[in-house]
C-alpha positions as CSV (number, residue, x, y, z in Angstrom):
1,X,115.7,-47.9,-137.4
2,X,115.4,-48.8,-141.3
3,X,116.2,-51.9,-142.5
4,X,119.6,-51.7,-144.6
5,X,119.9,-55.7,-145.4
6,X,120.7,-56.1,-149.2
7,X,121.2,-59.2,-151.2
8,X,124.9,-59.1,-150.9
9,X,125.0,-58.8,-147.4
10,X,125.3,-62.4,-147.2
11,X,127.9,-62.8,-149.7
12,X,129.8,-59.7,-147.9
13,X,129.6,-61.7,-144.8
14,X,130.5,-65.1,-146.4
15,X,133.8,-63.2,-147.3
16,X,134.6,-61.3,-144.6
17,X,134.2,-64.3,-142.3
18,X,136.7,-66.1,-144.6
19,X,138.8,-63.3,-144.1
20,X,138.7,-63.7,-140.8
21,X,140.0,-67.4,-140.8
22,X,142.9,-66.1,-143.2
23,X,144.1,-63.6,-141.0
24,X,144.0,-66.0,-138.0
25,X,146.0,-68.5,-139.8
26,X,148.8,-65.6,-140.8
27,X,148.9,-64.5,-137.0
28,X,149.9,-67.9,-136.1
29,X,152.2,-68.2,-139.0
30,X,153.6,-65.0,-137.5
31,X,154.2,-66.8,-133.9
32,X,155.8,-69.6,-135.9
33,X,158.4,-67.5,-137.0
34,X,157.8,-68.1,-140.9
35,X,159.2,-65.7,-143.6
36,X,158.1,-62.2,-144.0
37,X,158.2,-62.9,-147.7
38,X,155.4,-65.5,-147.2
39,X,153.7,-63.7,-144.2
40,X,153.7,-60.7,-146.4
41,X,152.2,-62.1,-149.4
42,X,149.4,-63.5,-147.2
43,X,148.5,-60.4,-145.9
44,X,148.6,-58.7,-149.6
45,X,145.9,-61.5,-150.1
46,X,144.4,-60.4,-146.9
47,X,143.9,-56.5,-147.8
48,X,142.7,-57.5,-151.5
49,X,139.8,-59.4,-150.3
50,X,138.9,-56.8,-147.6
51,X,138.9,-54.4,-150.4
52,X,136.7,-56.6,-152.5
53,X,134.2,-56.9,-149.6
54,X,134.2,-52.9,-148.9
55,X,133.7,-52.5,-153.1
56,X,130.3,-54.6,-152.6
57,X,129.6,-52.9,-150.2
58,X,130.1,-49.4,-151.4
59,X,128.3,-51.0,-154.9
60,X,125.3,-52.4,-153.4
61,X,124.5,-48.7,-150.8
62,X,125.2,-47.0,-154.3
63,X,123.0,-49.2,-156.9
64,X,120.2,-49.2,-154.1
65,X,119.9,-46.7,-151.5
66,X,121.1,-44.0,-153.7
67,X,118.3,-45.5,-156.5
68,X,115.8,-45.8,-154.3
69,X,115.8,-42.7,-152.7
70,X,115.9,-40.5,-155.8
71,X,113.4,-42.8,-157.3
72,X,110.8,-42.2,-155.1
73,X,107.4,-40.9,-156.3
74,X,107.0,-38.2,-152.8
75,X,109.8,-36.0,-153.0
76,X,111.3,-34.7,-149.9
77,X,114.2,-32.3,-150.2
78,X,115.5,-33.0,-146.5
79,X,115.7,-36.6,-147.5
80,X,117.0,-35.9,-150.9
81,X,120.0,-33.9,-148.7
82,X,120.2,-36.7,-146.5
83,X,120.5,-39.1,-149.2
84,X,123.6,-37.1,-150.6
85,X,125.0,-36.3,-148.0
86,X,125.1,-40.2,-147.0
87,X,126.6,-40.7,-150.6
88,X,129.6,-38.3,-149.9
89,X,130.2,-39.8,-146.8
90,X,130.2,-43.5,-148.4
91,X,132.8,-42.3,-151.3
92,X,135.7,-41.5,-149.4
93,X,135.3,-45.1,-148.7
94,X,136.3,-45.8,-152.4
């Protein structure tokens, strides 16, 4: 298996498990009976930063595994195909 850590991988993380403590907090504001206007608003917030976390994401496979694979020296066509074919599965993502 390669290695597929980037640089934002922490900061992905970071946000994601922040996510993860927002959404608990609007579960239990959802057991406490508080108003969808509120509970709706928080989960707006909720699928805004999710979004921002899959955009890194996305950003990081595209300006680096995409990069580095066409940038390589050795060309290999089945890798090349791979490569794209990786890339088109990634973009419906977007």
């Amino acid at each position: 298996m390669s290695n597929h850590a980037h640089h934002t991988h922490p900061a992905v993380v970071k946000r994601l498990k922040r996510i993860h403590g927002h959404l608990k907090s609007v579960i239990a504001m959802i057991e406490d009976e508080r108003e969808c206007l509120e509970l709706a608003q928080q989960l707006h917030a909720i699928e805004k930063a999710v979004c921002q976390a899959k955009r890194a994401l996305i950003q990081d496979h595209i300006d680096h595994c995409l990069e580095d694979t066409l940038s390589q020296t050795k060309k290999d066509t089945r890798s090349d195909q791979r490569s794209l074919a990786k890339f088109k599965e990634i973009t419906k993502y977007l």
